[in-house]
N, C-alpha and C positions, 0 to 999 in steps of 0.2 A: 300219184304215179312216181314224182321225182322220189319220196320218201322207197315206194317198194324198191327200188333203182338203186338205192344208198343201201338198204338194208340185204339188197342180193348181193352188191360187191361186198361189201361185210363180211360175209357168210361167205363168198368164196377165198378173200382173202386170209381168212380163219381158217376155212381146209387147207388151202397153200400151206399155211403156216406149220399146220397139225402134221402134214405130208411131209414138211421139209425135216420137222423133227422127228418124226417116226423114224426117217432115212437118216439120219446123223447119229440119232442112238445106236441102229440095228449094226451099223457102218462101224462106229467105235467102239460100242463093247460087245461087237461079235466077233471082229474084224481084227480093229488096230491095236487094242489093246490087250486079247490074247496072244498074238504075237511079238510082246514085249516081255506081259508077264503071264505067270500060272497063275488061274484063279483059285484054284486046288492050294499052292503053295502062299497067297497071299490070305488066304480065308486060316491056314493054321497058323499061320502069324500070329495071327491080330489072334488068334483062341489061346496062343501065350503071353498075352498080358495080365499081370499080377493084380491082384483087388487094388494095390496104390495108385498104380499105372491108371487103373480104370475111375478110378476115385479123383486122380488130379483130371482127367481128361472130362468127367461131369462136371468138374467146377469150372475149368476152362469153358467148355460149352455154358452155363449158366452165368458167366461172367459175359461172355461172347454176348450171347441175345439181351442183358439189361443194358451193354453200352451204348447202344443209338437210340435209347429213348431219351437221354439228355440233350440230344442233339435234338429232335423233334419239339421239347417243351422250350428252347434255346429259341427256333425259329418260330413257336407258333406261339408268342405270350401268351399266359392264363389256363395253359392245357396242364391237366393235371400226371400226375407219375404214372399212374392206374391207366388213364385216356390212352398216353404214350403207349405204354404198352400194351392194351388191345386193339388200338389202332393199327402198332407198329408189327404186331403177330399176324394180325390178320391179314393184311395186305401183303405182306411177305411171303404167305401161302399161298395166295392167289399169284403172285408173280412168277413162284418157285413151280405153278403145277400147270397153268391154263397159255395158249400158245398168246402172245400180245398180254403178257401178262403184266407187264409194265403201264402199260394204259388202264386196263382194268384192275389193276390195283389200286390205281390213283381215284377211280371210281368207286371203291370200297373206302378209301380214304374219305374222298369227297361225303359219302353218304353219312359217315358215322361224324365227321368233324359240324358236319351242317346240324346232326340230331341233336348234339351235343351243344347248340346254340352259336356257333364261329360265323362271323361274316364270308358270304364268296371274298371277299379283298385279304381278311386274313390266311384263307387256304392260299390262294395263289399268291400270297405272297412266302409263306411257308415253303409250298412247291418249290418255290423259286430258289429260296434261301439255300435249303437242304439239297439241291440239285447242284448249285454254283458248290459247295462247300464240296460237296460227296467230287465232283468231279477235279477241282482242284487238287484234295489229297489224291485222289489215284493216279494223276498227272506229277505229283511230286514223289510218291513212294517207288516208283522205279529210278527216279536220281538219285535218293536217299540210301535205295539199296543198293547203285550202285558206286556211292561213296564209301559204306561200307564195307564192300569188298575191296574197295580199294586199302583202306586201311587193315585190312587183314592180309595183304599182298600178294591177294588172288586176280588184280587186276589186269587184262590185255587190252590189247591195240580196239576190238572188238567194243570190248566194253566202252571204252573210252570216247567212240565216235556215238553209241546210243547217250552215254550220259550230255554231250554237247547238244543232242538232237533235243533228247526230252527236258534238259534246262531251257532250250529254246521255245518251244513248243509253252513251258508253264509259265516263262514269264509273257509270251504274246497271251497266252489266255486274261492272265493277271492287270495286263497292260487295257486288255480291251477290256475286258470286263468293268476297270475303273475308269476309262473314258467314259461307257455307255451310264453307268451309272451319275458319272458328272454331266451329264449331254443331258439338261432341262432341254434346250431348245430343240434336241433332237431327237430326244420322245417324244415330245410336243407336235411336231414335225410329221413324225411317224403315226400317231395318232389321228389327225388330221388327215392322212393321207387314208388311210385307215375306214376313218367317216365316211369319206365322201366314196369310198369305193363304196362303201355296203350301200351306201344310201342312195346310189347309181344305180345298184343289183336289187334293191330294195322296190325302188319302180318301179322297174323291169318286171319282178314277179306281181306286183300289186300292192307288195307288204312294204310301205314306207315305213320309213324309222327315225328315230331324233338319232343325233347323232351323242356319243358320250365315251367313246374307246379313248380319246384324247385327254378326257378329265381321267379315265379308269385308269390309262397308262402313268399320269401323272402322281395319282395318288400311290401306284404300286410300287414306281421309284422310290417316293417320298416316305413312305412307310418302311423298305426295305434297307432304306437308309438310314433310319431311325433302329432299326433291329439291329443293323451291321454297328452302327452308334454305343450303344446299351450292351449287346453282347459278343461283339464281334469275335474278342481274342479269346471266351469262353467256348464260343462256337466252334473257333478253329482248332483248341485241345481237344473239345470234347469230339469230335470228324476225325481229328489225329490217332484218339484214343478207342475211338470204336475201330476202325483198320485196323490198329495192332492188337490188338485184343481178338480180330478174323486169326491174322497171321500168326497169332502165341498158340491158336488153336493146331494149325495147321505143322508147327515146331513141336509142340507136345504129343500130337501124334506121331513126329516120326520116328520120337526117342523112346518111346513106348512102344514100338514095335521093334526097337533095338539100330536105328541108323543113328550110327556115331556122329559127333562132332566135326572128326576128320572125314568123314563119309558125304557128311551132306552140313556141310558151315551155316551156322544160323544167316550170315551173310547172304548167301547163295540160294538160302529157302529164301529169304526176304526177295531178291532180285526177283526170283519164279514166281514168287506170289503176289507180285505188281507188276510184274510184266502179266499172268494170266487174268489180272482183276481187270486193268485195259482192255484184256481179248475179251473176257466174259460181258463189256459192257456192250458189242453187238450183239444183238438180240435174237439169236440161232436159233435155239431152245428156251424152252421154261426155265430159269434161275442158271441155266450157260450146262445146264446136265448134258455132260458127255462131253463136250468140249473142255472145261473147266478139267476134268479126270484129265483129259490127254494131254491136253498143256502139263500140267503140273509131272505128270508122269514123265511125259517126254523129255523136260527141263530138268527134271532131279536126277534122273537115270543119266542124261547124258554124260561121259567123264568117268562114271565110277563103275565096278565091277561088275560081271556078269550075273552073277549069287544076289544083287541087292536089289534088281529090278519086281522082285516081288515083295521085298519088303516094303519100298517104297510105295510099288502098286496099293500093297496092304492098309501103310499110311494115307492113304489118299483118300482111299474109301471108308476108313477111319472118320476121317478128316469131311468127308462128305457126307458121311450119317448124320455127324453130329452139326453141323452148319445147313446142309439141307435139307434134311429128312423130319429133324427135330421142332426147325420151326413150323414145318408142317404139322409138325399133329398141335403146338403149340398154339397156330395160328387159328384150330379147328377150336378149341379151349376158347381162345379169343371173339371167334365167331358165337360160340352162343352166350359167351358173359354181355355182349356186346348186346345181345338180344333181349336177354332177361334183365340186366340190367335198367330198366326204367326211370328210376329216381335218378339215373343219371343225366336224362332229356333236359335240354333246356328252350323258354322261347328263340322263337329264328333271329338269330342278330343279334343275340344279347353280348355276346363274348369275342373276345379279339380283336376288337377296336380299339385302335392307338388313337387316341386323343392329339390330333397332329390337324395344322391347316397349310394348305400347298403353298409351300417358299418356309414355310416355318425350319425347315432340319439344314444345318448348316451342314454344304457335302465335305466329307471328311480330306 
C-alpha cells in the first residue's frame, strides 16, 4: 500500500513537472521571446553562414561534447574513454528531454556504471566528486567573467557589488566543503545518527536492519579524499576546461552569425553565460530549454542596438542546436551502443575499488 502511495505521488509529481514546462515553453517562445526578436529575421541569419562559419561551429560542438568525459574517467578510477562517453551521451539525453531528468539521469548512470562492473561506493563517490567540482566552477565563472570585464573597462558600480557577492558565496562553498571533508568525527556523527533513525523506522515497520550508513559514509569521505589526493588539480583543469569549451561554443556562434566584438565583448558573453549556467541549474525544464534562450537573449541584447536583437536571437539558437539538440540524438547513439555492446559487461563489484583502509588517506 505504502509502495502504490509512493509511486502515485511519483506520477503526480512528474505531471506537475511536465505542466510546469509545457507552460514555460508555450510562455517563452510564444510570448517573450517573439517580442524581442523575429523568428523570420533570426532563421535568415543563421541561413547566411558560410561553409567555414559552419565548419568551425561543428568542431566547436565536437570539441564541446568530448570535454567532460575526462572529468568523469578523473572522478570514477578505471572507467574507460569509450564508457565515458556513452555513459556521459546517454544520460545527458535523458536529462535534456524527460521533466526530473536530473534524477533520472543519474539512474541511467547508475544502471550502465553497475553493468560495467563499479562498486555502488565508486558511483557515489564519482556522483559526489563531479557534483562538488561542476558546481564549484559555475560558482567561480561569473567572478571570472566579471573580472574580465573589468579589465576590458566595461566595468560599473553593478557589477562590482555581484562580483563581491559571488567571491563570497564561492569561497563559503570552498570553506565548507573542506571542513566537512576534514570532519572524520562528524561524518561519523552524522552516520550514526543516521543508523539509529532507520533502525527506529525499521521496527516500526517490522523490517529491522544492521546498521552500516556510518561505516558507508566513512568510506565515501575516505575514498573521496583519496580521488581529490591523486587527481584533484587534474579534475579541476579538466571542470575548468569542459565550461569553456560550453562558452567558446556559445562566442562562435555569435560571430558566425555576424555580432561583432564591439557588439557583444567576449567579456560580456562570458559574464551572460555564467550568470545563465547558475539560472539553468534550477531545474524548470528539461536541460533549462526555454529559460536558458531568454536569459542569454535578454543579457546579450541588453545595451546594444535595435537591428541585433535577432541576430543574437539567431546565435542563441545556434548555440542551442548545437549544445542541446546534438547531444540528444548523440545520446540515442549512446543508448544503443550501450545495449549491444556486451563484451563490455563486467562481474558486479569487480571495478572501482580504491584499495584504501579507513584512517589510511592523510586529509589534505
Amino acid at each position: 500500500m505504502a509502495d502504490e502511495q509512493t509511486a502515485g505521488r511519483s506520477r503526480r509529481s512528474m505531471a506537475v513537472r511536465a505542466a510546469v514546462a509545457v507552460v514555460v515553453l508555450v510562455v517563452v517562445f510564444g510570448f517573450v521571446l517573439p517580442s524581442t526578436a523575429d523568428y523570420g529575421e533570426a532563421w535568415r541569419t543563421a541561413k547566411q553562414m558560410s561553409p567555414l562559419e559552419l565548419s568551425v561551429l561543428a568542431l566547436a560542438g565536437a570539441w564541446n561534447l568530448f570535454t567532460y568525459w575526462p572529468v568523469i574517467m578523473l572522478a570514477l578510477p578505471g572507467l574507460r574513454l569509450r564508457e565515458a562517453a556513452v555513459v556521459n551521451q546517454a544520460s545527458t539525453a535523458v536529462a535534456n528531454t524527460v521533466p526530473a531528468g536530473g534524477a533520472i539521469a543519474f539512474g541511467v548512470t547508475y544502471r550502465m556504471l553497475r553493468e560495467w562492473g563499479f562498486t555502488r561506493q565508486s558511483i557515489a563517490n564519482h556522483a559526489l566528486v563531479t557534483g562538488m567540482w561542476n558546481q564549484l566552477v559555475k560558482l567561480g565563472m561569473p567572478v571570472a567573467g566579471i573580472v574580465a570585464v573589468a579589465a576590458t573597462g566595461e566595468l560599473d558600480g553593478s557589477f562590482v557589488a555581484l562580483t563581491a557577492v559571488g567571491a563570497g558565496v564561492l569561497v563559503a562553498v570552498v570553506v565548507i566543503a573542506a571542513v566537512v571533508l576534514r570532519a572524520e568525527r562528524t561524518t561519523e556523527r552524522a552516520g550514526r545518527w543516521i543508523d539509529g533513525l532507520l533502525s527506529r523506522l525499521g521496527r516500526r515497520l517490522g523490517r529491522p536492519r544492521e546498521p552500516g550508513v556510518a561505516r558507508w559514509l566513512l568510506q565515501m569521505r575516505c575514498q573521496t579524499l583519496e580521488i581529490v589526493r591523486r587527481s584533484g588539480l587534474r579534475l579541476s583543469l579538466a571542470s575548468v576546461v569542459s565550461h569553456l569549451s560550453l562558452y567558446l561554443v556559445l562566442l562562435v556562434s555569435l560571430r558566425a552569425v555576424g555580432v561583432s566584438e564591439s557588439e557583444a565583448s567576449w567579456a560580456k558573453v562570458l559574464v551572460g553565460f555564467a550568470l545563465v549556467r547558475l539560472l539553468s541549474a534550477v531545474p524548470i525544464t528539461p536541460g533549462g530549454v526555454g529559460v536558458v534562450e531568454l536569459g542569454y537573449v535578454g543579457f546579450l541584447a541588453t545595451g546594444t542596438g535595435e537591428g541585433l536583437d535577432s541576430q543574437i536571437a539567431a546565435a542563441v539558437l545556434v548555440f542551442r542546436a548545437i549544445t542541446y539538440v546534438l547531444p540528444i540524438v548523440a545520446g540515442a547513439g549512446a543508448w544503443v551502443a550501450f545495449q549491444r555492446a556486451r563484451s563490455w559487461r563486467h562481474q558486479p563489484d569487480s571495478r572501482g575499488t580504491l584499495a584504501l583502509d579507513l584512517g589510511s588517506v592523510a586529509t589534505p
